[in-house]
MIMAR-129344 format. One line per 5 residues: number of its first residue (from 0); their letters; for each residue x, y, z of C-alpha. Coordinates in nm, 3 decimals. Layout:
# MIMAR-129344
NUM> A> X:Y:Z  ...
***
This chain:
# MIMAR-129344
0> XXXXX> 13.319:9.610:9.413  13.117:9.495:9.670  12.900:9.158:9.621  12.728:9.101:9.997  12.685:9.297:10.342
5> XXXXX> 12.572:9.184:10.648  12.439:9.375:10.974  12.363:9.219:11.292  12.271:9.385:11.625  12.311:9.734:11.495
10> XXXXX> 12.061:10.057:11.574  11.748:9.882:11.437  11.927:9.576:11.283  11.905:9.278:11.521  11.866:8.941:11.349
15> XXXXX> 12.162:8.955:11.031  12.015:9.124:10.734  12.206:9.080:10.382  12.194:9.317:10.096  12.296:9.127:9.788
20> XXXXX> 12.402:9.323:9.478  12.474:9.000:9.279  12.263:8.937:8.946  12.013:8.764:8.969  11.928:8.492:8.681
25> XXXXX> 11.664:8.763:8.515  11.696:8.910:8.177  11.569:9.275:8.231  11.811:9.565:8.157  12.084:9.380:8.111
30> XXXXX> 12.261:9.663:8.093  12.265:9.768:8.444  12.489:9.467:8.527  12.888:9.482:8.525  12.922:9.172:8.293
35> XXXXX> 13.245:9.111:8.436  13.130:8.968:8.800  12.752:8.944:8.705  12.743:9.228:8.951  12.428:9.515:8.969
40> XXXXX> 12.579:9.884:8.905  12.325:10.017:9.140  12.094:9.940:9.424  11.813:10.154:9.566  11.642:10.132:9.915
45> XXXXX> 11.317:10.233:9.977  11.131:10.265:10.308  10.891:10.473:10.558  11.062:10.691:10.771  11.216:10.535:11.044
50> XXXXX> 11.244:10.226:10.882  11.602:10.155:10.907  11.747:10.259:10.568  11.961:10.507:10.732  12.114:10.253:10.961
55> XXXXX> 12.181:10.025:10.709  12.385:10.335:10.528  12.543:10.382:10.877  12.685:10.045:10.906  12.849:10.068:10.591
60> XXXXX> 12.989:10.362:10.699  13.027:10.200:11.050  13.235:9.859:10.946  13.459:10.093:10.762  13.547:10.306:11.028
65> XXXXX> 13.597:10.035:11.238  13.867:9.897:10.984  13.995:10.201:10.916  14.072:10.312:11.253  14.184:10.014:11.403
70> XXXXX> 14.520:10.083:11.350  14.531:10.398:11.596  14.380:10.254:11.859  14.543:10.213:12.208  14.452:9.905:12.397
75> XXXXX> 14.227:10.098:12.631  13.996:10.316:12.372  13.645:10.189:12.288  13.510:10.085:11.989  13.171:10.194:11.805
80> XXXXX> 12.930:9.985:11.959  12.575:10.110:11.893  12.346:9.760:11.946  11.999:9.707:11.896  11.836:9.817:12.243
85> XXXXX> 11.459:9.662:12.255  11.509:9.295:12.311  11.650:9.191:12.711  12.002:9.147:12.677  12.093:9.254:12.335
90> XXXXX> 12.306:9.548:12.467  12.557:9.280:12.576  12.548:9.113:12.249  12.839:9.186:11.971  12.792:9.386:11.679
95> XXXXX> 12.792:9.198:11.324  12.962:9.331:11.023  13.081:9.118:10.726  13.136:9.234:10.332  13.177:8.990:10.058
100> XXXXX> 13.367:9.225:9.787  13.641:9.199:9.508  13.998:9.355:9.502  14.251:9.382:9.223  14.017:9.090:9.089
105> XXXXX> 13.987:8.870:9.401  13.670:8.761:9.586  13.695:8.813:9.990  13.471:8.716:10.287  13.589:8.910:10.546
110> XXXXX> 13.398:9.028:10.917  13.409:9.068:11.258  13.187:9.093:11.596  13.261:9.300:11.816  13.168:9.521:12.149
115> XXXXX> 13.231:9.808:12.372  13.568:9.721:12.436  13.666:9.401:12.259  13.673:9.227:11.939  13.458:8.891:11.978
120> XXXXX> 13.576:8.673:11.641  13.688:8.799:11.354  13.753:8.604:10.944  13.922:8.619:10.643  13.799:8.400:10.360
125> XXXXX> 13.921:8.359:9.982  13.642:8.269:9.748  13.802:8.070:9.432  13.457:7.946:9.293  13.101:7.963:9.438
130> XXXXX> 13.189:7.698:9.631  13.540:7.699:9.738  13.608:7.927:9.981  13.961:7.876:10.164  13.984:7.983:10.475
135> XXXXX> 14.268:8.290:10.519  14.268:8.385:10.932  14.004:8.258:11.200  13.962:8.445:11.534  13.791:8.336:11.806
140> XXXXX> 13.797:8.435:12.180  14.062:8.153:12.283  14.302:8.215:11.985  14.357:8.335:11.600  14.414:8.027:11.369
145> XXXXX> 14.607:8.107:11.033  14.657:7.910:10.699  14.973:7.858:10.467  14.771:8.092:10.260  14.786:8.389:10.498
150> XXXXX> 15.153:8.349:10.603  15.187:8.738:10.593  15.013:8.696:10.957  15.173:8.401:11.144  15.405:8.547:11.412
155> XXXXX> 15.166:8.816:11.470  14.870:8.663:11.686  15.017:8.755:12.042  15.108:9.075:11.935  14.717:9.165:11.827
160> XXXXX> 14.516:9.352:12.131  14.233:9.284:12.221  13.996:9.598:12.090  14.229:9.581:11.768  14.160:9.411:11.421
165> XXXXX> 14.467:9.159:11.332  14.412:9.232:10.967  14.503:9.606:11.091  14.799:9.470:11.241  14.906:9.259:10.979
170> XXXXX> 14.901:9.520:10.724  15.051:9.822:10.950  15.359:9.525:10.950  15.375:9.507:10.598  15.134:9.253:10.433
175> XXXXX> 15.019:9.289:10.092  14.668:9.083:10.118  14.577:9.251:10.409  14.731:9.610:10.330  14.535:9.587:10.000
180> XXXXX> 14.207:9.473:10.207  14.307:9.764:10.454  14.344:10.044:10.120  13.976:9.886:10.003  13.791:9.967:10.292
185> XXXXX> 13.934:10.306:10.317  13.925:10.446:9.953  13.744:10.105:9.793  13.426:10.294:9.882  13.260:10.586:10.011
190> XXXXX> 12.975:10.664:10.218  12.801:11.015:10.192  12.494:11.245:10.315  12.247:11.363:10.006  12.107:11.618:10.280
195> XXXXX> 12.437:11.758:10.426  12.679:11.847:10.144  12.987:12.016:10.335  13.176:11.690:10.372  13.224:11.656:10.008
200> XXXXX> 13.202:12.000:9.897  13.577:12.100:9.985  13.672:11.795:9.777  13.482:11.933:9.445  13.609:12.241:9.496
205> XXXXX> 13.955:12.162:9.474  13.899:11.893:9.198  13.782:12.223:8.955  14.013:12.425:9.072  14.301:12.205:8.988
210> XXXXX> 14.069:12.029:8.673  14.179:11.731:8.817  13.955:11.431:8.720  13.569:11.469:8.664  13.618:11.811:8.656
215> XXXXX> 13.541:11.789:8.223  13.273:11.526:8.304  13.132:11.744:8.579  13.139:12.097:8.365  12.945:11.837:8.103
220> XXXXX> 12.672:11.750:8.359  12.605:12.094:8.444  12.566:12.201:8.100  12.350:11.874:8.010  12.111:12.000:8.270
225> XXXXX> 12.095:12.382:8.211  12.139:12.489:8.561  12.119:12.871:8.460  12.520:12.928:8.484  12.745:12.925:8.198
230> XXXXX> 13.078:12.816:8.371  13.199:12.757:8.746  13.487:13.032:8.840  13.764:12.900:9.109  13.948:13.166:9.328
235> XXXXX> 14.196:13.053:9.581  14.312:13.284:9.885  14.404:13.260:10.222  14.159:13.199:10.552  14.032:13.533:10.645
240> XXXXX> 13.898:13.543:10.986  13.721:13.830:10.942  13.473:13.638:10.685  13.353:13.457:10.990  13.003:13.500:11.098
245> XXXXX> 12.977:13.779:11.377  12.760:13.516:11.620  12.959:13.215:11.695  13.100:13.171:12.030  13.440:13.291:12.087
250> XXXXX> 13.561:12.978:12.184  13.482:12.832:11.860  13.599:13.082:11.639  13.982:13.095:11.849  13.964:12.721:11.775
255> XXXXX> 13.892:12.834:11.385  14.144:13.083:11.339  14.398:12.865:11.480  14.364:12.590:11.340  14.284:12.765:10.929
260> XXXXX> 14.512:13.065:10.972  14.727:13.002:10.700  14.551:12.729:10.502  14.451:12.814:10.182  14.061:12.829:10.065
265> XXXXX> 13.848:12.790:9.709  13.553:12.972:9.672  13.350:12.895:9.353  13.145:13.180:9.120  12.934:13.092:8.896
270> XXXXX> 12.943:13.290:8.614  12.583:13.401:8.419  12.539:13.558:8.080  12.432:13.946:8.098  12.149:14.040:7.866
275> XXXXX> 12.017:14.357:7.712  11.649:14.450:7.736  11.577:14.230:7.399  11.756:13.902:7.536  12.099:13.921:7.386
280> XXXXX> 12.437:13.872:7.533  12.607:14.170:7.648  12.854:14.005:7.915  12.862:13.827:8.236  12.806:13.855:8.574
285> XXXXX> 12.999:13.617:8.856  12.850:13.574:9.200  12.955:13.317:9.512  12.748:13.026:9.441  12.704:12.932:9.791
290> XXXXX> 12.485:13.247:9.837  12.314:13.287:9.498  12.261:12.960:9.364  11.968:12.727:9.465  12.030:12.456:9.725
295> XXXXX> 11.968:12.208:9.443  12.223:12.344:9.232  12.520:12.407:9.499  12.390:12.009:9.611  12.468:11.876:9.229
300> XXXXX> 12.810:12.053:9.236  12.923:11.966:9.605  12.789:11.592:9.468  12.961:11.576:9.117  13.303:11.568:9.282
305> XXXXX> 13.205:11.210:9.461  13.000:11.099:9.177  13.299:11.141:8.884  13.560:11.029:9.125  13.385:10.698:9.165
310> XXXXX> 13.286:10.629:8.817  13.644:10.741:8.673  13.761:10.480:8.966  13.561:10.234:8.963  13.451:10.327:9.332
315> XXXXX> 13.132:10.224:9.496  12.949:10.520:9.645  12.678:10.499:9.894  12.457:10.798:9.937  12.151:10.823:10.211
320> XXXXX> 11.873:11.066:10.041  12.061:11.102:9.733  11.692:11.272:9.611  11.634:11.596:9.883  11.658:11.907:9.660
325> XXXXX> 11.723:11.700:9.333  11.433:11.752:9.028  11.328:11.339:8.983  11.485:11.374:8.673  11.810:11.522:8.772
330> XXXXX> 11.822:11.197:8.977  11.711:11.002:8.734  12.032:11.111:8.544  12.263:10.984:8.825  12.140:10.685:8.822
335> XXXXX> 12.165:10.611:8.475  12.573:10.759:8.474  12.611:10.463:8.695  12.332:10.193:8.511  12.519:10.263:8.170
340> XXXXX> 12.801:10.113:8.052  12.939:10.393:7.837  12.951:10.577:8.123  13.041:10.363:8.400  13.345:10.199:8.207
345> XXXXX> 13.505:10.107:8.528  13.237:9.912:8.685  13.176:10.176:8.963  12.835:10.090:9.207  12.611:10.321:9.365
350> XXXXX> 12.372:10.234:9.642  12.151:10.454:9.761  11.799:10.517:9.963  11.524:10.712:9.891  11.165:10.845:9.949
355> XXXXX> 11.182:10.945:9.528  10.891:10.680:9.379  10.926:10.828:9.019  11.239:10.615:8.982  11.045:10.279:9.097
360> XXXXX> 11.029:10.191:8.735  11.112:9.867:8.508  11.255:10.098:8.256  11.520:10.260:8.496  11.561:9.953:8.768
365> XXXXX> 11.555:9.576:8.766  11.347:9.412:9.008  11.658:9.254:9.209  11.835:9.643:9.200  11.506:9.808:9.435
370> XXXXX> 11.523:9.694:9.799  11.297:9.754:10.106  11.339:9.819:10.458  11.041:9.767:10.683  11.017:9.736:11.062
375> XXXXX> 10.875:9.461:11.211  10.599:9.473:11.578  10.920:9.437:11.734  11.070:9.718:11.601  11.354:9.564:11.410
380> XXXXX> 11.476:9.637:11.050  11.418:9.412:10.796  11.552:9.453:10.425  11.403:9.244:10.173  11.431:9.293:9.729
385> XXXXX> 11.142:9.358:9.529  11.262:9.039:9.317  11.288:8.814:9.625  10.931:8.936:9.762  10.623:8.704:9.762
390> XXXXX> 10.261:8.913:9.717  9.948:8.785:9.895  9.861:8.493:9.679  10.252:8.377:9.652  10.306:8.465:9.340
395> XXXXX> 10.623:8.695:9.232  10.596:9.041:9.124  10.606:9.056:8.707  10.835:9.253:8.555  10.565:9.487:8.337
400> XXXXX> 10.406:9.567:8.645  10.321:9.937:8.738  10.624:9.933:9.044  10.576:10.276:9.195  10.146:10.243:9.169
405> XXXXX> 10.152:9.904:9.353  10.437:10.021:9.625  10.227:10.349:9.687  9.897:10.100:9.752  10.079:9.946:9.991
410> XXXXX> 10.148:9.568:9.787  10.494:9.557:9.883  10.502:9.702:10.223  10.776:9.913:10.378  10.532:10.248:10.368
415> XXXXX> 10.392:10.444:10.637  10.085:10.321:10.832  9.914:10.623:10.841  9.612:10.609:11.139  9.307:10.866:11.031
***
């Protein structure tokens, strides 16, 4: 579960900007907190366009890659070092990523800076209490200091490169705090596209093919929500290079064939009931969903595979637009899989951003779950919650107030300025 991030000199990010997903002291919906770690099940992001809410879904994705590769990288290779580009100088300065999060019931503070070429510092805390927190690893340009309590990585400090992670390199050599830190980042949680669905698609296909799990859960949702087909037909075969379209370049589709001939595909039907003139039953009809089903629908299936892995998990999944070509209330309904606890049994989070003002509502969010971005005359990204934000006369915003009427007037900022 993740508790804290931090961003710092990133795309639009350049002063630190923390996105908090721990409870605040407030007793609205009280069931969209994991009781456990007083954590929220879901966050939501609103902003204008161009505000910075993708980038803040980028450097989630960003830090992980970052951890997640390390371990391939030879001494020579680059890192992914996008800084913020508008203030004199800040394309020399390092990158900041940290994540406060929990694994196998333990609270860590870990982060790094880094640049084109080298990381700058990089930490490893334990937090005991809300106050303890013991130091693991320190690295700084002169040296990495360890503690008794990370003895897994004394030995190792010369060995560590300089564009490398030592927590990489003290896992890769067998440590079991850092391996399971290492396993966190890359399956802990995932980050996804709402718009473009092919990433995730090949994964749902071959969880209801096999009827691995979420399959059941996601043959449930699809029924719940009376998307026209009765049932969701799997048939395996093997790449056929003739079903390639007839206009992409040669190059491309030698590169193709040689690299799927052989590999086996899943194409899903979805199968329809057949009616007589007077509306009864009188079969069914199967067609490839991919070119018969709306881009909402084929969306909601490519998506369910994610969405049922995390919550049977207990995952954290981080969609940008989770709402293009999703009916409000079909979103709605996502959200709530991950707000209630009958559903969300193993404290699974979802974080998300939006342009979808239907779901800025007291009934379906808290005020500390709904989060802004907003760019400020210097063009930088700031991210701020609706519970933390002060209106015009300093006062708080009430918790029976009309969210998405005040938002849409402009009372909490982070909308487009619109010159007429």
């Amino acid at each position: 579960m993740i508790i804290q991030f931090t961003v710092g000199n990133f795309l639009s990010f350049y002063e630190r900007r923390t996105i908090n997903l721990e409870a605040a002291g407030i007793s609205e919906l009280r069931e969209n907190v994991i009781s456990k770690n007083k954590l929220l099940a879901s966050s939501v992001i609103y902003g204008a366009n161009s505000s910075g809410k993708s980038n803040l879904i980028k450097a989630f994705q960003t830090m992980k890659d970052i951890v997640v590769s390390s371990v391939r990288l030879n001494d020579t290779d680059e890192l992914d070092y996008n800084p913020f580009l508008l203030f004199d100088g800040s394309d020399s300065e390092p990158t900041f990523f940290e994540m406060i999060f929990i694994v196998e019931d333990k609270k860590y503070r870990y982060g790094f800076q880094y640049n084109l070429t080298l990381i700058v510092s990089e930490w490893l805390f334990e937090i005991t209490t809300q106050k303890d927190q013991k130091p693991l690893f320190i690295r700084e340009f002169d040296g990495i200091g360890i503690t008794d309590k990370f003895k897994e990585g004394k030995g190792k400090e010369v060995a560590t490169n300089d564009n490398r992670l030592f927590i990489s390199l003290v896992a890769q050599l067998g440590g079991s705090t850092s391996k399971n830190i290492i396993q966190w980042f890359n399956s802990g949680y995932n980050v996804i596209s709402g718009i473009e669905h092919n990433d995730y698609k090949g994964y749902t296909n071959r969880m209801l093919h096999k009827k691995s799990t979420g399959c059941e859960e996601s043959l449930a949702l699809f029924k719940l929500l009376g998307l026209g087909f009765k049932d969701l037909k799997t048939i395996e075969s093997e790449f056929d290079p003739s079903e390639l379209p007839s206009d992409i370049p040669k190059s491309m589709r030698s590169r193709i064939v040689k690299e799927l001939t052989g590999s086996k595909q899943i194409r899903l039907d979805a199968v329809h009931d057949k009616f007589d003139r007077e509306g009864n039953v009188i079969g069914t009809v199967e067609w490839d969903r991919d070119s018969s089903e709306s881009e909402g629908t084929n969306k909601l299936i490519d998506l369910s595979g994610p969405i049922f892995d995390t919550l049977s998990k207990g995952k954290v999944l981080i969609i940008d637009e989770l709402d293009a070509k999703l009916h409000p209330l079909i979103t709605t309904h996502i959200v709530d899989l991950f707000n209630n606890p009958v559903t969300n049994k193993k404290n699974a989070q979802l974080i998300f951003a939006t342009h979808d003002t239907n779901l800025l509502s007291s009934s379906i969010f808290r005020r500390d779950q709904i989060w802004f971005a907003e760019k400020d005359i210097k063009q930088q990204t700031d991210i701020y919650s609706l519970y933390d934000f002060n209106l015009p006369d300093g006062s708080k915003v009430r918790n029976d107030g009309n969210y998405e009427k005040n938002y849409i007037r402009g009372r909490y900022g982070a909308i487009p300025f619109i010159v007429s």
